[in-house]
C-alpha positions, 0 to 999 in steps of 0.5 A: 517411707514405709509406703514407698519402700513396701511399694517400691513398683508402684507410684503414689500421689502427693494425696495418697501419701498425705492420706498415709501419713494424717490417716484421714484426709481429702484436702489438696492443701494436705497434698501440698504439705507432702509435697513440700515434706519430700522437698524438704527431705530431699534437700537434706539426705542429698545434703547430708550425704553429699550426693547428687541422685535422690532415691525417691523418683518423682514423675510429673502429673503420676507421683512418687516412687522409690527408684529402681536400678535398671 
């Protein structure tokens, strides 16, 4: 989340956040585990807090971002 939110404009890949969060990686497999944590953290918070729009915005083939109010 630090990553995210200290860079709010910017897109990060499923790697690059894998790679914040083990420190050391270049495996896709690790890419995929982050990709699953998001999953994971998205189905809980949109649970939890009983809404319907996630925070964290997800473009297809770019990354992940925290959303930005237009």
């Amino acid at each position: 989340m630090n990553l995210l939110c200290e860079n709010k404009y910017k897109f990060f890949t499923p790697l690059e956040i894998a790679q914040e969060i083990l420190l050391d990686t270049k495996k896709d497999s690790d890419a995929n585990s982050a990709t699953q944590l998001i999953s994971r953290f998205k189905k809980k918070v949109l649970k939890s807090l009983n809404i319907d729009d996630f925070f964290i915005e997800n473009v297809y083939g770019v990354g992940y971002r925290i959303k930005t109010i237009n």
